[in-house]
C-alpha distance (Angstrom), angle and dihedral (degrees) to the residues before:
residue distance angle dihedral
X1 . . .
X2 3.80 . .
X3 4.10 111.6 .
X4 3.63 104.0 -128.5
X5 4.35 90.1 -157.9
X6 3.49 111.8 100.7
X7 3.55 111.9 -140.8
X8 3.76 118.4 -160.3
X9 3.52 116.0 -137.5
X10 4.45 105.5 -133.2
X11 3.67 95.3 -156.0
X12 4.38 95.7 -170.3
X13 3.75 93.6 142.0
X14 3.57 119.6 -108.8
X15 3.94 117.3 174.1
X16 3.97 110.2 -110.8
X17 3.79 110.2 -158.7
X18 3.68 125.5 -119.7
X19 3.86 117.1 -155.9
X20 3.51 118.2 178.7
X21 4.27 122.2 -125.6
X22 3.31 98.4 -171.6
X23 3.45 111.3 91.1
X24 4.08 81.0 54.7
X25 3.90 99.8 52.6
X26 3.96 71.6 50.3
X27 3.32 93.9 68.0
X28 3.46 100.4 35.2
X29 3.74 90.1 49.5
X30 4.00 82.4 59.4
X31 3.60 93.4 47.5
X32 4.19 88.6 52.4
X33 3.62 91.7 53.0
X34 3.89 100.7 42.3
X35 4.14 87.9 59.3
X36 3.81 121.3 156.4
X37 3.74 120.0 -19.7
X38 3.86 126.0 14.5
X39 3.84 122.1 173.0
X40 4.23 89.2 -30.8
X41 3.74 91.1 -44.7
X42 3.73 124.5 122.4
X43 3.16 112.2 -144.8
X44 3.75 102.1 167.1
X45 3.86 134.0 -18.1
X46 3.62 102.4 148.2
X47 4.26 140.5 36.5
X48 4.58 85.2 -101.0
X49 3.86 87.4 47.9
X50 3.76 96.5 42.7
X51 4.19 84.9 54.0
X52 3.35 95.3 54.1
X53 3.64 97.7 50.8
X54 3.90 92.0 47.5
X55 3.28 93.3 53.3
X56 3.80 98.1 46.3
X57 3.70 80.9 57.6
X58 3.93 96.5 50.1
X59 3.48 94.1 35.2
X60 3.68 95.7 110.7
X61 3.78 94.4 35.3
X62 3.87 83.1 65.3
X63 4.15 87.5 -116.1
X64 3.48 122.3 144.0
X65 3.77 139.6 176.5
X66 3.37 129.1 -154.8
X67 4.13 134.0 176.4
X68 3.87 112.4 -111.9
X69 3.85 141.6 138.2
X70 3.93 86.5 -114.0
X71 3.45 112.1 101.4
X72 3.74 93.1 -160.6
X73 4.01 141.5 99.7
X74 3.67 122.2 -139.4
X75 4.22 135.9 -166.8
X76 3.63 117.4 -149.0
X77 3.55 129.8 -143.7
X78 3.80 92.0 -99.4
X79 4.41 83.8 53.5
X80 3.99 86.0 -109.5
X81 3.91 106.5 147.6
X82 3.55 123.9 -143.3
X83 4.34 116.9 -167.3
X84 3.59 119.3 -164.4
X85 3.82 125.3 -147.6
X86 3.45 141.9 178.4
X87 3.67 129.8 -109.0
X88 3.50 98.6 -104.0
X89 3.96 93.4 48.8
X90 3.65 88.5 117.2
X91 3.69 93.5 58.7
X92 3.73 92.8 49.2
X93 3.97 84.9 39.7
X94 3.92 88.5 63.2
X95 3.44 100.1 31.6
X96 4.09 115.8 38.5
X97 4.05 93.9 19.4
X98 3.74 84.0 159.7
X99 4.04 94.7 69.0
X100 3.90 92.8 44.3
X101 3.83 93.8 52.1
X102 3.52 86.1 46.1
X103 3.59 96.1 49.9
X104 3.81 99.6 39.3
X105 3.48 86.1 49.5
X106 4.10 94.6 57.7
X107 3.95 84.8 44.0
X108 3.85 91.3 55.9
X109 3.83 94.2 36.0
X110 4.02 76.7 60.5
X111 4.05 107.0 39.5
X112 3.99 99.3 44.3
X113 3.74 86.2 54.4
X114 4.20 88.1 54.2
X115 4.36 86.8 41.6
X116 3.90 85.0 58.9
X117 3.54 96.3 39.6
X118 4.50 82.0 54.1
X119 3.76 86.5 60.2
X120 3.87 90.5 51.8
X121 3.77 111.3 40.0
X122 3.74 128.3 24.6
X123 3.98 102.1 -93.1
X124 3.45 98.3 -161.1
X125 4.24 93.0 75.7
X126 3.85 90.5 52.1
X127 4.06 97.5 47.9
X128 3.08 96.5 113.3
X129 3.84 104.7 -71.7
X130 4.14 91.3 127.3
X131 3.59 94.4 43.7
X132 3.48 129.6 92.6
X133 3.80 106.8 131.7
X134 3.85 131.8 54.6
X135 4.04 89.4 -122.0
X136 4.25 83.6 53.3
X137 4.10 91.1 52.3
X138 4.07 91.6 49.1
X139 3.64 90.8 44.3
X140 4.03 91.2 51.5
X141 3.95 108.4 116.7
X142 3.64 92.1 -128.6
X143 3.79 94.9 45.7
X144 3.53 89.5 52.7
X145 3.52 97.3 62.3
X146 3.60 91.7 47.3
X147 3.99 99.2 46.9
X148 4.32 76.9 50.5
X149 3.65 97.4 62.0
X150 4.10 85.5 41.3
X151 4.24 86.6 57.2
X152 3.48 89.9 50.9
X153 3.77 97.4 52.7
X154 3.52 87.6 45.5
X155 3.79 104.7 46.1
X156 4.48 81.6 47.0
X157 4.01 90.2 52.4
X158 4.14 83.9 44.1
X159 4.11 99.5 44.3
X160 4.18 89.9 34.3
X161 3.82 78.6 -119.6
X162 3.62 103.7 -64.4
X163 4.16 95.5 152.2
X164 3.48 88.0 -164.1
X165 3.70 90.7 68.6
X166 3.90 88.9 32.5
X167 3.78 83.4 64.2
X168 3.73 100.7 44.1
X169 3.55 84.9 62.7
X170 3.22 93.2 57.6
X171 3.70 100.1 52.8
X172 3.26 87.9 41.8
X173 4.11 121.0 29.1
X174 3.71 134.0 -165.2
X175 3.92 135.1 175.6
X176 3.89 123.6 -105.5
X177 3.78 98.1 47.9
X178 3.53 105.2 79.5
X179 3.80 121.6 26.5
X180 3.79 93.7 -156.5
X181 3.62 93.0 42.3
X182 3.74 91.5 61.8
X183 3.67 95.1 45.4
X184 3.63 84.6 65.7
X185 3.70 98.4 46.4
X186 4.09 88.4 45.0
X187 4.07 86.7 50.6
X188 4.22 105.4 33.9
X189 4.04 111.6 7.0
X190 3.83 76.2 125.3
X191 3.58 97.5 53.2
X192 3.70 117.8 71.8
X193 3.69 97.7 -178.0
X194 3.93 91.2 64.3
X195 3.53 90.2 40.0
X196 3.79 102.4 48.0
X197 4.07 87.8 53.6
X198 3.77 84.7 45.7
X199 3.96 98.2 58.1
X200 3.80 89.3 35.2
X201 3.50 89.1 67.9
X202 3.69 102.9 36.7
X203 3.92 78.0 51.0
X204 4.07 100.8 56.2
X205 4.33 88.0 34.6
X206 4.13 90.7 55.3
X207 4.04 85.3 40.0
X208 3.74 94.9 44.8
X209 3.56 117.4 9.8
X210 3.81 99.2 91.5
C-alpha cells in the first residue's frame, strides 16, 4: 500500500546522535559463546544465572537486566539502562541466540540514543509526565529520534543496504517494510509536524549514520 500523503521533508539541521552498540553485542557475543560449564565454572545454566552473568558483564556500562512481564527497556535520568526479559530468556538465550542479539541490539540501538539525549536536556521534564497514551510516547521528540535510527537499521537489514532503495522508500513509503515505520503512519500519517521531524531524522541517520 502506497501512502498517498505527501510528507515534506524540513531539512533545518538538528544534530541526531550516533551511539555505538557494538562493543555491547561484543560482550554479549562473549557471553553466547562462554555458555554452561568452563574449566568447573558455571557460568550460566538457568534464566537467574544467565542475569547475573550479563550483568557482571554490563556492570560498568551501567546495563542491567532484570526478569519482568514488561517487555520494555527504559533510560533513567542518570542514562542507567534497565532491559526487561522474560522468564524463559535463558531458554531462548541458548536456543534461538540469533533473535535475542537481534532484539537486544534494536533495544540498545534505542536506549544509548535516550543516555545521550540525558547528557543534553534535563531528563527529568520528559519522564513521562506528558505521556499517558502509546500515540503520546511515539510522538515524544526524543522518542522520535530514537524510533528514527531504529527505521533505518531496519529498512538497511530489509534493502541489504542498497541506499538507493533505502531512499526510494523514503520518497515514496509503503507498509510492511519497516515495523516502526508503520507504527508511525498507523498513529500520525495525519500529522505533519510528527512526521516532518520523523523523516528528518531518518534523513540525516541514512546520510550520516555509517
Amino acid at each position: 500500500m502506497k501512502f498517498n500523503q505527501y510528507v515534506s521533508i524540513n531539512m533545518l539541521y538538528e544534530a541526531v546522535l550516533f551511539p555505538s552498540i557494538t562493543k555491547h553485542l561484543n560482550k554479549l557475543d562473549s557471553v553466547s559463546k562462554k555458555g554452561g560449564y568452563h574449566r568447573g565454572m558455571i557460568y550460566y545454566t538457568s534464566t537467574d544465572t544467565l542475569i547475573d552473568t550479563l550483568n557482571d558483564i554490563f556492570f560498568k556500562d551501567f546495563i542491567t537486566f532484570v526478569v519482568s512481564t514488561k517487555r520494555n527497556a527504559t533510560t533513567d535520568n542518570k542514562g542507567n539502562i534497565t532491559i526487561n526479559v522474560s522468564s524463559n530468556f535463558y531458554d531462548i538465550f541458548v536456543n534461538d541466540y540469533n533473535t535475542i542479539r537481534d532484539n537486544i541490539s534494536y533495544i540498545l540501538t534505542h536506549e544509548l540514543v535516550h543516555r545521550e539525549q540525558v547528557k543534553r536536556i534535563d531528563w527529568s521534564k520528559y519522564n513521562k509526565k506528558d505521556i499517558v497514551t502509546h500515540k503520546d510516547y511515539m510522538g515524544n521528540k526524543q522518542e522520535i529520534m530514537a524510533f528514527a535510527r531504529n527505521t533505518i537499521i531496519e529498512l538497511r537489514s530489509m534493502f541489504k543496504w542498497q541506499e538507493n532503495k533505502i531512499f526510494d522508500f523514503l520518497r515514496t513509503p509503503v507498509s510492511d517494510i519497516s515495523d516502526t515505520f508503520d507504527i508511525y503512519i498507523n498513529h500520525f500519517k495525519n500529522d505533519k509536524k510528527v512526521m516532518n521531524r520523523l523523516f528528518k531524522y531518518m534523513y540525516q541517520y541514512l546520510i550520516e549514520d555509517k
